[in-house]
C-alpha positions in Angstrom: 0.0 0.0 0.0 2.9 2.4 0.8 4.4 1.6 -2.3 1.4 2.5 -4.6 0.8 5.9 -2.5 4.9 7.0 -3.8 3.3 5.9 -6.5 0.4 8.4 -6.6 2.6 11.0 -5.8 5.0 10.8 -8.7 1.7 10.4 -10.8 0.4 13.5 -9.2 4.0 15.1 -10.0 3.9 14.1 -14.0 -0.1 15.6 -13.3 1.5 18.8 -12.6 3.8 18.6 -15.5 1.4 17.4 -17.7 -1.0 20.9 -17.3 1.9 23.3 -17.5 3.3 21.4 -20.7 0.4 20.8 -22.8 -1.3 24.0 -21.4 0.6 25.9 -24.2 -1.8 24.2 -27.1 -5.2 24.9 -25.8 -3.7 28.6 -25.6 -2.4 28.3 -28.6 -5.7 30.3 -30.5 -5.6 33.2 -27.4 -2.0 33.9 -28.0 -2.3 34.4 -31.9 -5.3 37.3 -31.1 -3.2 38.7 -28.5 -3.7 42.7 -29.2 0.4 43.5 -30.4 2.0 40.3 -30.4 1.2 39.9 -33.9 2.1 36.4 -33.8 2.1 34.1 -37.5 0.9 30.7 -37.0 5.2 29.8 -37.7 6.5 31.7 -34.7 3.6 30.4 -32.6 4.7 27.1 -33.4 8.4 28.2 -32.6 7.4 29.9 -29.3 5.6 26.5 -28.5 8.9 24.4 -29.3 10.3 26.7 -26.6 9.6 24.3 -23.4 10.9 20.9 -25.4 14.0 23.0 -26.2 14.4 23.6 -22.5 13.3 19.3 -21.4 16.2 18.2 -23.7 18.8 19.9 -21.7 16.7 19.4 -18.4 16.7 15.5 -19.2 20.3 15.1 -20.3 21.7 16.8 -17.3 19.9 15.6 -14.4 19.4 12.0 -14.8 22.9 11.1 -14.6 22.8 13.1 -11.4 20.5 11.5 -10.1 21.8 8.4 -10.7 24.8 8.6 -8.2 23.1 10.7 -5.2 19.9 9.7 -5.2 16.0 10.5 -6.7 14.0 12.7 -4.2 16.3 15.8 -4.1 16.3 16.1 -7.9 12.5 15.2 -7.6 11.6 18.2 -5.2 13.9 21.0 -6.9 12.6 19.8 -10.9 9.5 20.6 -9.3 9.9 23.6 -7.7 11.9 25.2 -10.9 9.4 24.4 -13.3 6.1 26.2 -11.0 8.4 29.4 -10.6 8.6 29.6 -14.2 4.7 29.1 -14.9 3.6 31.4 -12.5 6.6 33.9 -14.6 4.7 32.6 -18.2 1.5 34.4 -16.8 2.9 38.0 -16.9 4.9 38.1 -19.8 5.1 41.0 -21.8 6.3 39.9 -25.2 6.4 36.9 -27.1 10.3 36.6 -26.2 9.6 37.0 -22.6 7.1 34.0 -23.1 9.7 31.9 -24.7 12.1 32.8 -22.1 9.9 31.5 -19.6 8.6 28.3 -21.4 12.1 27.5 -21.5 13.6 27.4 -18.4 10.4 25.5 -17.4 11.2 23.1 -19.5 14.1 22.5 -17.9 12.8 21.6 -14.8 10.1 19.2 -16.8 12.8 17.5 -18.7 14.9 17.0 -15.2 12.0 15.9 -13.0 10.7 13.3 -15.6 13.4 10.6 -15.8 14.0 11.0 -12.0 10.4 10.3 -11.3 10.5 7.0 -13.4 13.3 5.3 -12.1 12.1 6.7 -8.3 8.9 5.0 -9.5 10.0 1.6 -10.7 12.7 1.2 -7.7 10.3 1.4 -5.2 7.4 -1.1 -7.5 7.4 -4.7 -7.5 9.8 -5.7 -10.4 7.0 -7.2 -12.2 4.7 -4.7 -12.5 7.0 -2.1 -14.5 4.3 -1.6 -17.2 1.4 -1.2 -14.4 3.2 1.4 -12.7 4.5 3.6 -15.8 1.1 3.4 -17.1 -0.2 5.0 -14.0 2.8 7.4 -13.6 2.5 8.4 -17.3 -1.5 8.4 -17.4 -0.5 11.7 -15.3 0.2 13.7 -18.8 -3.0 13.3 -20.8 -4.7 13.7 -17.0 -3.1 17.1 -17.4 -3.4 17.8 -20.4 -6.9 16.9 -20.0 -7.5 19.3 -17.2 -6.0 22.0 -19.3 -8.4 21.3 -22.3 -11.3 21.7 -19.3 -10.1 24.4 -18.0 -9.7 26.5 -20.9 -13.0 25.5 -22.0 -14.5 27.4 -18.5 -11.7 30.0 -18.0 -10.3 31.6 -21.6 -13.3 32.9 -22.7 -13.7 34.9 -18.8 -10.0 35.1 -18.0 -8.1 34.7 -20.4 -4.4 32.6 -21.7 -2.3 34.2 -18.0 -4.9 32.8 -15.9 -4.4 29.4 -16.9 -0.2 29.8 -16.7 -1.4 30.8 -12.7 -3.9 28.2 -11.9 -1.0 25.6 -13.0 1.6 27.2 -11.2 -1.1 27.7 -8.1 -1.8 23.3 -8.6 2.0 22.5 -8.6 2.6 24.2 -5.3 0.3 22.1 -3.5 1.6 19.2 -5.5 4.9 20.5 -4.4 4.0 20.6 -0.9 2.9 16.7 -0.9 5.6 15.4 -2.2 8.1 17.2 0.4 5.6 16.0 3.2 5.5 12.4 1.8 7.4 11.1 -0.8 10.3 8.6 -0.1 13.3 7.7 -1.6 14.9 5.5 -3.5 15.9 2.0 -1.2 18.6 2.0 -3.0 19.7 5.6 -2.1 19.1 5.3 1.5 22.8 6.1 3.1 24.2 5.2 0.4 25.3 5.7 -3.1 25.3 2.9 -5.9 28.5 1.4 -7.0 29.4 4.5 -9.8 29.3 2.8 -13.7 30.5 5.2 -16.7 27.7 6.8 -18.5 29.6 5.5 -21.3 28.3 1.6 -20.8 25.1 3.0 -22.5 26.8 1.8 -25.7 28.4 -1.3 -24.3 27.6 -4.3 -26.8 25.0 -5.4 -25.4 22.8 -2.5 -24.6 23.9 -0.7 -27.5 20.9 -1.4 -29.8 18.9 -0.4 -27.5 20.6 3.1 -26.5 20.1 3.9 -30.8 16.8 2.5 -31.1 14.6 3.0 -28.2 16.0 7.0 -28.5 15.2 6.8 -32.1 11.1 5.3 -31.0 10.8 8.0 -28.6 12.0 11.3 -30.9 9.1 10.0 -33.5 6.1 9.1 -30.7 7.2 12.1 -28.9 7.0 14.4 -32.3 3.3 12.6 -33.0 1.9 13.7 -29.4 2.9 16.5 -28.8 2.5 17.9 -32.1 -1.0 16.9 -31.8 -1.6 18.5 -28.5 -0.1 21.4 -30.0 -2.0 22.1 -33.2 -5.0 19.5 -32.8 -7.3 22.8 -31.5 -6.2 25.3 -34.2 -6.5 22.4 -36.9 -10.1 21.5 -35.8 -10.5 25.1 -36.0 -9.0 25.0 -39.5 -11.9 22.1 -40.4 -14.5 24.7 -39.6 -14.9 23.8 -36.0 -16.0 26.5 -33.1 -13.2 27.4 -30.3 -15.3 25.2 -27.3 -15.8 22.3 -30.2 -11.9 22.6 -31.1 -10.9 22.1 -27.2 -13.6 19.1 -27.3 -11.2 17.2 -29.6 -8.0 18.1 -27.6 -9.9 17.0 -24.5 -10.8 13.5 -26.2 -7.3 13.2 -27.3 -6.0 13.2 -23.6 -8.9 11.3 -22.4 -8.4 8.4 -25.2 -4.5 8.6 -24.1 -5.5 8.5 -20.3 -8.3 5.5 -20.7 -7.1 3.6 -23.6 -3.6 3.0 -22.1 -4.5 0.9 -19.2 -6.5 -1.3 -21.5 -3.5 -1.4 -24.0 -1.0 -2.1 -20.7 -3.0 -4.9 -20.0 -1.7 -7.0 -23.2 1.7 -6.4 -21.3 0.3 -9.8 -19.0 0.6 -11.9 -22.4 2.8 -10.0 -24.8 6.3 -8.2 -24.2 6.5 -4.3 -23.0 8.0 -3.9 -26.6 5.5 -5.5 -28.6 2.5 -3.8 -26.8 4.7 -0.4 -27.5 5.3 -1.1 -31.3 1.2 -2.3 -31.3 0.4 1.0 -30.0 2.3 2.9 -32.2 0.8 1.5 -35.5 -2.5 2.2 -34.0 -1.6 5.6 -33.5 -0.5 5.7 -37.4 -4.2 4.0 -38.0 -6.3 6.5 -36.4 -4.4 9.4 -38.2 -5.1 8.0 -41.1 -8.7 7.6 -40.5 -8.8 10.9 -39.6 -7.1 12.2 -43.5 -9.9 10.4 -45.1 -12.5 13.0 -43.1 -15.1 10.9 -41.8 -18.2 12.1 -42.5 -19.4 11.4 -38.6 -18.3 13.5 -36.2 -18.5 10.3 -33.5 -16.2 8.6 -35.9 -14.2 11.3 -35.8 -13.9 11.8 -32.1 -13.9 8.1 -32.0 -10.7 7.9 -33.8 -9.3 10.9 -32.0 -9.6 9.0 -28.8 -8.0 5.8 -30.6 -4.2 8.1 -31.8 -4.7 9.6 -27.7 -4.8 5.9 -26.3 -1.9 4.6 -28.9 0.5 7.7 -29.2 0.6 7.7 -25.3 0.8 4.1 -24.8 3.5 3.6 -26.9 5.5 6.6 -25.2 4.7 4.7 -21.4 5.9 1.6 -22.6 8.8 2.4 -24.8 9.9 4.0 -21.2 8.8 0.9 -19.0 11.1 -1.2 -21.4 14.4 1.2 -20.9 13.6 1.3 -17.4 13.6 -2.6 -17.5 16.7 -3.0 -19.9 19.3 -0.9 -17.7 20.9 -1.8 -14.2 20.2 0.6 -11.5 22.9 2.6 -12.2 22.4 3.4 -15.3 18.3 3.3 -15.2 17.7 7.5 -15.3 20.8 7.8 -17.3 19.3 6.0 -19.6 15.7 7.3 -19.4 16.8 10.8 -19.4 18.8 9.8 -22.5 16.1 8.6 -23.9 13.9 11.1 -23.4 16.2 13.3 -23.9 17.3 12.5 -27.9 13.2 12.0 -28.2 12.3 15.7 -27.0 14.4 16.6 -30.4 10.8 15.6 -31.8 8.8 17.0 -29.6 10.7 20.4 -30.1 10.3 20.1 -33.7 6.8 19.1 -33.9 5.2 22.7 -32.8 7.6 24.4 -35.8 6.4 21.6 -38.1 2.7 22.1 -37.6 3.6 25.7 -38.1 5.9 25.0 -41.2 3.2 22.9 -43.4 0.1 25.5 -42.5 2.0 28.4 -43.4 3.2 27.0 -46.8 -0.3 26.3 -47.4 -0.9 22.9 -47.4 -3.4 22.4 -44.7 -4.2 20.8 -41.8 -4.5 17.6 -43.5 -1.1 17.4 -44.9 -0.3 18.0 -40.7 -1.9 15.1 -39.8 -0.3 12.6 -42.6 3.0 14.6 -41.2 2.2 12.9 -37.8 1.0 9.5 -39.2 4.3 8.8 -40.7 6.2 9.3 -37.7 4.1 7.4 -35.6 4.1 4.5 -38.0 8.0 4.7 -37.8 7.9 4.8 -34.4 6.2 1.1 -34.5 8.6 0.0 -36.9 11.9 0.9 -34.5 9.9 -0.8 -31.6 9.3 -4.1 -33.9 12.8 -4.2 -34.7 13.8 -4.3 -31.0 10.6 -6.8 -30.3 13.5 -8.6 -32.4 16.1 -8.5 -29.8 17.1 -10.8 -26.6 14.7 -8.9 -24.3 11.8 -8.9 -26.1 
């Protein structure tokens, strides 16, 4: 019981990180009316690859820290950085100042996400790695989710700074819980792990896997989070009203937050990879329903809630398989190496979204963009379904 509450509280930590992230997309329509930002849909898109900018470096430089002293610390200060720097996002002035902001709390993001998943799976039941992550992760489309909802009550009577405040307000008290409550690491406890080079990432035999499973998350991570991005403004694009629009992203995040327990089930009978690779070609699938414009809207929202449940199944378990293929050691080293080559995607996925609609081609040519990364996500997680820890 006391392990599933540490549980809780690094789910309600990735909660907190979920809002403040994938806030930025259901603002995304507010900030290109804001009276003299005169913002193009491009540099919106830019401005929104701010925060994965700042998780790549967050991710790459705390893990391995984390790794020889210990989870909680790195836990509580990831936290702490990335609320101060929400709560900033509310009153900035100028586009720049925003950017500014989204980046150093993406910093704190990137840091706090690998040390939360290897805190997470050290203090679970060995066997129940995909269980756990799929709670943990279920934490970002619960935030993302909340965002959608939120904006759906608060934009049109508060507008785009209220919602940076009411995340920032939410992660204090999320903050507060895990200082009062949250343990660490058993295998931190007095002492340090016996240090390993962060260079046996690449010995022979985990060095597949430190190219691949990188290389899976840069394409699932460009999928999602170019969808929660630009999903609104596109539904917008296909003649959709504003509360309509943040329907879609709110079914997106709710498809991702139910559809991934069901899909971690088949983790019981299949491999963590398989399920992952699975989940990715369903992502591809629902896209690709959704180019050939169903003529039903329930269709449509039905296969909206199919690319949330797949894209963000896929991202859980590709993680729940790197946490299972490292030594302790070497376990947030090589999540926050993982996550860090994958945020590459996510920062290009805002600028991508921005890229195709300014050149004209439409919001359908957007989500064929985002089908064939998720489809080669599958494929990279089918070749290492191939491997000796399948």
């Amino acid at each position: 019981m006391r392990m599933w509450s540490a549980v809780a509280i690094c789910a309600l930590v990735v909660v907190a990180e979920g809002y403040d992230l994938i806030v930025y997309g259901a603002l995304l329509p507010s900030l290109l009316q804001e009276p003299g930002w005169e913002l193009t849909r491009a540099s919106a898109g830019t401005l929104g690859s701010a925060a994965y900018v700042g998780m790549l470096v967050g991710a790459l430089a705390v893990g391995r820290r984390s790794d020889l002293s210990g989870r909680r610390p790195f836990v509580l200060g990831s936290v702490a950085w990335f609320t101060l720097w929400t709560i900033a996002s509310a009153v900035a002035a100028a586009p720049w100042q925003l950017g500014a902001f989204r980046l150093l709390a993406g910093i704190g993001m990137g840091a706090v996400l690998p040390v939360v998943l290897a805190l997470a799976r050290e203090l679970a039941p060995a066997d129940r790695t995909g269980a756990v992550f799929t709670v943990l992760m279920a934490g970002l489309p619960a935030g993302g989710m909340l965002a959608s909802l939120t904006g759906l009550v608060v934009l049109p009577v508060g507008g785009w700074r209220v919602m940076f405040l009411i995340g920032g307000v939410a992660s204090v008290a999320i903050l507060v819980v895990a200082f009062l409550w949250l343990p660490d690491s058993a295998d931190y406890r007095g002492r340090a792990p016996e240090p390993i080079s962060a260079s046996m990432l690449f010995a022979p035999g985990l060095r597949l896997s430190t190219m691949v499973f990188p290389l899976a998350n840069l394409m699932m991570l460009l999928t999602w989070y170019g969808l929660n991005t630009w999903l609104t403004q596109l539904m917008r694009d296909l003649s959709y009203p504003l509360s309509s629009a943040l329907q879609f992203s709110t079914v997106l995040n709710l498809g991702a937050l139910t559809g991934s327990f069901a899909l971690a089930a088949l983790t019981l009978r299949w491999s963590t990879r398989r399920v992952a690779g699975l989940s990715a070609l369903l992502t591809g699938l629902g896209i690709l329903g959704c180019v050939l414009h169903p003529g039903s809207t329930v269709v449509f929202l039905s296969l909206i809630a199919l690319i949330g449940a797949g894209a963000h199944s896929a991202l859980n378990l590709i993680t729940a398989s790197v946490a299972d293929a490292y030594p302790v050691a070497l376990r947030a080293t090589a999540i926050g190496w993982t996550h860090g080559v994958g945020r590459v995607g996510a920062i290009i996925s805002p600028s991508l979204g921005g890229w195709i609609l300014e050149a004209g081609l439409g919001p359908t040519m957007v989500l064929g963009a985002f089908m064939v990364t998720a489809l080669l996500g599958s494929v990279c997680m089918g070749l290492l379904s191939m491997g000796p820890h399948r």
